[in-house]
N, C-alpha and C positions, 0 to 999 in steps of 0.2 A: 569502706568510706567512713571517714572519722565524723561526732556531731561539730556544726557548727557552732563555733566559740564565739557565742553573743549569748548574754544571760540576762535576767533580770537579777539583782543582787540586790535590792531593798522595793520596800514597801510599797507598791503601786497608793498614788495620791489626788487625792481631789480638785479638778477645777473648774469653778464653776464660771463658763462659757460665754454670759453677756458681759459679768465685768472683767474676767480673765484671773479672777486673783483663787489663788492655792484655800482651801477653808483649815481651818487650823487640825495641825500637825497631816494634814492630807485626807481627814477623817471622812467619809460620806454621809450625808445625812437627807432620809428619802423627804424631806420635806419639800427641799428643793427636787421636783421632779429629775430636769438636766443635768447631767453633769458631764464629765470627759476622765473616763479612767486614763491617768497619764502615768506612763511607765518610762526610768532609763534603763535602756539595755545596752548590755557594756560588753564590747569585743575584747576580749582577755586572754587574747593573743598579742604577740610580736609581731606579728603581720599585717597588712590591710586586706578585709574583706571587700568582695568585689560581687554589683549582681546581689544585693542582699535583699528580702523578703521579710519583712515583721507582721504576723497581725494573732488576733486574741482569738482564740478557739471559743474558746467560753467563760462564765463564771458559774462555779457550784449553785448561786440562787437561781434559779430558774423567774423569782420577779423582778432580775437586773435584766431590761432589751435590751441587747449591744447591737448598736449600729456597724452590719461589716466593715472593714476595710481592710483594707492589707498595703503598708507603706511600702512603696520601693525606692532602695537608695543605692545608686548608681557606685556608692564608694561607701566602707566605716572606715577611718582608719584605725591603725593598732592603737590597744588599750584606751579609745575612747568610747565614750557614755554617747549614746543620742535616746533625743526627745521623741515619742511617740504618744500618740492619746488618741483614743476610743470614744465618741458620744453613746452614752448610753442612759434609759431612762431606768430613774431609781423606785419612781411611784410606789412598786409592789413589793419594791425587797424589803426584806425582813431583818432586823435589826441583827448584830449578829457578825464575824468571820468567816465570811465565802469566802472559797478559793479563785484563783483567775489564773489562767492557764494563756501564756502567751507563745507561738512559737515562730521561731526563726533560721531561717536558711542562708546559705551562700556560694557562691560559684565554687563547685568542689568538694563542698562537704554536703552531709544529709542533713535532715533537719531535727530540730532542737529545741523541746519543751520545758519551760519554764513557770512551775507551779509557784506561786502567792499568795497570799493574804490578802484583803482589804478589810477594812474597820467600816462597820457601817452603824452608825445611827438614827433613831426614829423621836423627830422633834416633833410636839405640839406645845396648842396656848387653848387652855381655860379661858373661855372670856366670862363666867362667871364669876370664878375663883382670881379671875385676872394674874394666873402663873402659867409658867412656861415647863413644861416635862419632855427630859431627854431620854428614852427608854434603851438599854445595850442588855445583853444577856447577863452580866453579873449583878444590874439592880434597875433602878432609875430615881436621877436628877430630877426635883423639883426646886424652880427657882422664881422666886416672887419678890415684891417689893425692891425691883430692880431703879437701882435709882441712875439718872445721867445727868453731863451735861450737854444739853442739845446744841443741835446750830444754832448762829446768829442769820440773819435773812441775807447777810451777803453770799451765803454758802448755795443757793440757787438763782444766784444772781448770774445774769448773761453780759460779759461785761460790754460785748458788741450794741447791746439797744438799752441797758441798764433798770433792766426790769426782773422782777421775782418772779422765777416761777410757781406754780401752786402746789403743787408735789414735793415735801420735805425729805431729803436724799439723805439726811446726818449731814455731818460725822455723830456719833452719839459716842461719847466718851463715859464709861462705866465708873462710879464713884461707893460703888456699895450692892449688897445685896443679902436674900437668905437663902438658903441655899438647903435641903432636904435630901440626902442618899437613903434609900431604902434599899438593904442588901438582897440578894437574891442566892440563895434565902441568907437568912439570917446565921451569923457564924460568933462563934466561942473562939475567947480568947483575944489578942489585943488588936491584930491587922484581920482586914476580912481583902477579900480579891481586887487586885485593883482591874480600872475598866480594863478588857480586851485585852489583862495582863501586861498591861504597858505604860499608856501616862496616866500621870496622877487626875486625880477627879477634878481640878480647877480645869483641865482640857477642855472635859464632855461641859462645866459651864460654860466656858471659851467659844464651845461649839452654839451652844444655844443660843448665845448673845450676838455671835457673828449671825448666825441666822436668821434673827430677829432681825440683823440690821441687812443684811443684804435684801430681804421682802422685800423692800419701798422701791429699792434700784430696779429690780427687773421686774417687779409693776410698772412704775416707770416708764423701764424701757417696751412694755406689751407691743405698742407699736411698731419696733424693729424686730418682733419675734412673738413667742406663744409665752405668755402669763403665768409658769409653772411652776408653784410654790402651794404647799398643802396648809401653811400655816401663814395669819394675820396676829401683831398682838402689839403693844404700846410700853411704852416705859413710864417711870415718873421721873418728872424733869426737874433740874435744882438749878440754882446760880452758880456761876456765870453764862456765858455761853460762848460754843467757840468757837471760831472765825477761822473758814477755810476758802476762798474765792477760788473759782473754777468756773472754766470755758462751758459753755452751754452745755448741761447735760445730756439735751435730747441727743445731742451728737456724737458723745464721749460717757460712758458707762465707768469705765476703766478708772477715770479718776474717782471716778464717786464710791469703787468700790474697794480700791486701797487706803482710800481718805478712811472708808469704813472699818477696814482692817487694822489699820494703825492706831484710830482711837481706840479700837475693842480690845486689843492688847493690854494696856492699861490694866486689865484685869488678870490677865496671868503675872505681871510684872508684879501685880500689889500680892499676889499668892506665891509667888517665888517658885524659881526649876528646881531649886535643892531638894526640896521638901515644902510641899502644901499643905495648909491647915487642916486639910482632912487626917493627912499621916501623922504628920505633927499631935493634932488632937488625940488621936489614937494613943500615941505611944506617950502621951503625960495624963491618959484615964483607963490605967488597966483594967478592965472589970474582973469580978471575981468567977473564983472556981465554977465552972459550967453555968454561968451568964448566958444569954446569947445578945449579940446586937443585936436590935430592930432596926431603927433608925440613929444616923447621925444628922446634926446640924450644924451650919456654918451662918456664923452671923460676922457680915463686914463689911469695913466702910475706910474709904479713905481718903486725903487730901493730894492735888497735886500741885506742887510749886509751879508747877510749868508745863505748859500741855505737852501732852503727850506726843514721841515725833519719829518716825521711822532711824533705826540705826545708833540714837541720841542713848546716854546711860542718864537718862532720867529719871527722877526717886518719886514713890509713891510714902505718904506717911500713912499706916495701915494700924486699924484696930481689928480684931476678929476675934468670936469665941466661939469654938468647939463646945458640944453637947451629944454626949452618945445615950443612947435610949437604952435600956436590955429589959429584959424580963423580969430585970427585980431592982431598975431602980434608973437614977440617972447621973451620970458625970460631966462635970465642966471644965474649962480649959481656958484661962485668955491671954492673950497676945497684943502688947502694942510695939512696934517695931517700925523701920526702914524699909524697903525695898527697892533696889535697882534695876533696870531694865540691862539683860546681859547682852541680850541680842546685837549687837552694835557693830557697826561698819564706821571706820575712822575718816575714810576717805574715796570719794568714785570719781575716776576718771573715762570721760567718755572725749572718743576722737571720732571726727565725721570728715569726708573730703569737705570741701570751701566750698566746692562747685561742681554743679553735677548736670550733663548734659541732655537735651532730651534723648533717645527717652533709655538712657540709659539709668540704672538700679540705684537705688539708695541705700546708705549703709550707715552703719555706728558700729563701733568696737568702744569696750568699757571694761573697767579692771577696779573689783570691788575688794578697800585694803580695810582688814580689822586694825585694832589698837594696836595688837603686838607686831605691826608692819607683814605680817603674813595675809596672802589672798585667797577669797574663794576662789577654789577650783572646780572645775567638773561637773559631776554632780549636787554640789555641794551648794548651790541656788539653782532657783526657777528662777530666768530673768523674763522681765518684758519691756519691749524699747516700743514709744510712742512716737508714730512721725504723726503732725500734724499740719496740713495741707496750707498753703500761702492765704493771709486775707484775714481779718475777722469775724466771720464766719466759715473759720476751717474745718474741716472733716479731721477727724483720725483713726489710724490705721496701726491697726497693734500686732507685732510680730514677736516672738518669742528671742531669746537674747540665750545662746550655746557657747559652750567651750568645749567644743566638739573636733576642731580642726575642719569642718567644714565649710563651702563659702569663702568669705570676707576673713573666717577665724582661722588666725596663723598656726596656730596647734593645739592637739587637744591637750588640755589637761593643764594649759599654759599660765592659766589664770587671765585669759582675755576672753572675755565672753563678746558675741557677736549677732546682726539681726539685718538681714537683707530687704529691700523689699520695692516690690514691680511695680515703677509708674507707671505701667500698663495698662495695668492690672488697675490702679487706681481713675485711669483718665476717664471710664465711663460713666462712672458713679460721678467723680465730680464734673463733668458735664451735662448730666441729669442736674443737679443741684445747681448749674450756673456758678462754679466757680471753675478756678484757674487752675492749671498744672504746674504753670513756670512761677517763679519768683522766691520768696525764702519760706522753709520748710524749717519747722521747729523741730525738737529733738528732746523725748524725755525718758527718763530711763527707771526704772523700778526690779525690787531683787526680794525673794524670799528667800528662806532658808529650810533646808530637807535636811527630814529626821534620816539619817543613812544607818541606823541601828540598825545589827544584822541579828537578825532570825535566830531568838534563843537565848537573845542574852537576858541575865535571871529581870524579873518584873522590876523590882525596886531600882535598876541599875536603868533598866531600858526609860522608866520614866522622866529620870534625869534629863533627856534627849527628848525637846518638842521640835518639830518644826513648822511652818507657815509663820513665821515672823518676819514681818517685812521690816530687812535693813537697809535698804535704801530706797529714796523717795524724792521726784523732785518736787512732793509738795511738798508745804509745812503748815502744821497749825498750830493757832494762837489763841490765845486766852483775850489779846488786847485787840478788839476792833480798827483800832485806829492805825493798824499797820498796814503796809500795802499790801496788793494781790502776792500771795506766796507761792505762787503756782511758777514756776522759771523753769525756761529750757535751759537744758544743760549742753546745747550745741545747734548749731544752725544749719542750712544748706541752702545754697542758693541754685535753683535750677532756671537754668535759662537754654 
């Protein structure tokens, strides 16, 4: 009996669980306790499998607990990807490339192990020193003097009773920072390793700053769940401020935490995917014959014409200088430059029925187009579609958005990504709450994007390739106050 042809074929990736959003490029980072090892595994047959079995054996750390499970899916069809994820607590694991062992079956064939990587990181904050340290086994990130610009007070504003709340959610939009690599150990000669052999070091800041910002949200939300985050720390805040309005937090996580991911980008956007100031710095301060690194530094800061906005090629105007430390001496480097956001979706279209019966399912289909009129496929986003329940005081309900060929979705691979979901399943909760099933149902839709780098390719090449860039969003943020709520469904549903 032949193995079942379902594999994993890229990098199992991070998401973390109250607000749903990917942490950048799918990195783990044990600060946040919870997370959801999320895997596609892809039937890589002409066939459709039938009767299929997924779940995770284990991971090489023995401090990653994986919550069992074992998905069953009645159908894959041929050559499609499906979504799978694991909760598991990070707390203990150690910074570092464990493996993750996933296996999978299907009516007729034997079963099928699929070994992986994940990337894990180990964030803290000084509140002494008031910096933030991202520890990996090739060095560790220290990053201080982080500057933002904060919200404005409409950004926890409930626009149902028009009151602030007292828990500031961001967005915090990154405008600057310094930034500290200490190699592990110390290396001769012009490049030393990059993290985890893969992206560039602007990532693992990436990583720190999205962390930072995600803390406030699932404090926050402690109420609808367990408070699990290892790290507290603060930014310094600058002018202006920016204005993102959203539906009552306490009820909706989700937005608050791609609001937070869209602005934190900003920061890789001003560091650029070609080449980041760390590489860059390197290769314009050779040191000499049997040097060794100690330390590098990145000093940087920049302006944005225009706030920062999921999918948008908007320019960052950036200064930064490089400073490499060695044992005999020091080198500098500086840069004032452009930057463009590449990450960009041209256009999202989402289709919903008009009308939708009780108590039959609700649905969205969407079809995310870059510039060059070509769409994501497949694997090629994490999507999540938000229904939000009739009333001003709605509930929502977040389901994930496949191009799998299953469901609602007319085929895998198609470029239609799709997201079902049980007013059934809904009507308890919102009868607890005293609201309603029937009447119109909002529709919002959001897309990252996955690194699909495969296993091997040389380090300087595979960095190129980040992913957790959220390119489409139906919010948007502003720099001007005075503009309306930018939060808009992108499709309705009337259930009656």
């Amino acid at each position: 009996m032949s193995a079942t042809p379902l594999q994993v074929l890229s990098r199992p990736f991070a998401v973390e669980p109250i607000t749903h959003v990917m942490l950048p490029d799918g990195i783990f980072d044990n600060a946040i306790y919870n997370l959801e090892i999320t895997c596609h595994v892809t039937n890589t047959s002409s066939a459709d499998l039938t009767d299929v079995e997924v779940y995770l054996e284990g991971v090489s750390d023995p401090g990653v607990a994986v919550v069992p499970q074992t998905h069953v899916l009645p159908r894959v069809p041929a050559n499609a990807t499906v979504t799978v994820s694991w909760r598991a607590n990070f707390e203990n694991a150690s910074p570092g490339k464990p493996r993750v062992s996933v296996v999978a079956t299907a009516a007729g064939f034997s079963s099928r192990r699929s070994l992986s990587q994940i990337f894990v990181t180990q964030t803290r904050y000084d509140t002494t020193t008031r910096a933030w340290t991202c520890t990996l086994d090739e060095g560790t990130l220290t990053m201080s003097k982080v500057k933002v610009i904060g919200p404005g007070d409409e950004w926890d504003q409930d626009p149902a009773d028009g009151k602030c709340h007292d828990t500031p959610l961001g967005p915090w939009v990154p405008v600057g920072f310094t930034a500290e690599w200490q190699p592990n150990p110390a290396y001769e000669g012009v490049h030393g390793d990059l993290p985890f052999s893969d992206p560039w070091w602007k990532v693992v800041a990436l990583i720190v700053f999205i962390i930072a910002a995600l803390v406030g949200i699932i404090a926050a939300a402690a109420g609808a769940g367990t408070f699990n985050v290892g790290v507290k720390g603060t930014f310094e805040e600058t002018d202006p401020s920016v204005s993102c309005c959203t539906p009552a937090p306490k009820t909706e996580w989700t937005v608050a935490g791609v609001a937070g991911v869209v602005a934190s980008v900003a920061l890789a956007v001003a560091c650029s995917d070609a080449a980041d100031p760390w590489w860059r710095g390197q290769e314009a301060t050779p040191p000499g014959a049997g040097e060794k690194t100690l330390a590098e530094t990145v000093e940087a800061s920049w302006s944005l014409p225009q706030a920062p906005n999921a999918g948008e090629a908007y320019t960052a105007d950036v200064e930064w200088t490089y400073t490499r430390t060695t044992d005999a001496g020091t080198y500098t480097h500086s840069v004032s430059e452009t930057q463009t956001n590449i990450h960009v979706c041209d256009d999202v279209t989402v289709t919903t029925p008009a009308v939708v019966h009780l108590w039959d399912p609700l649905w969205a289909n969407a079809t995310f187009t870059r510039p060059d009129k070509s769409q994501f496929r497949g694997p090629e986003l994490y999507g999540l579609c938000v229904f939000r329940s009739p009333g001003p005081d709605g509930l929502f309900f977040v389901e994930r958005m496949t191009d799998d060929g299953l469901g609602k979705d007319p085929g895998a691979n198609d470029g239609t990504y799709a997201a079902t979901f049980d007013l059934e399943r809904a009507a308890g909760i919102l009868a607890k709450n005293k609201l309603p099933v029937d009447g119109r149902w909002r529709v919002f839709v959001y897309g990252q994007d996955v690194n699909l780098t495969k296993p091997g390719t040389p380090p300087e090449v595979a960095a190129q390739t980040i992913g957790g860039f959220m390119v489409a969003s139906a919010l948007t943020l502003t720099f001007d106050p005075s503009l309306p709520c930018p939060l808009k469904a992108q499709a309705v549903i009337d259930v009656v």
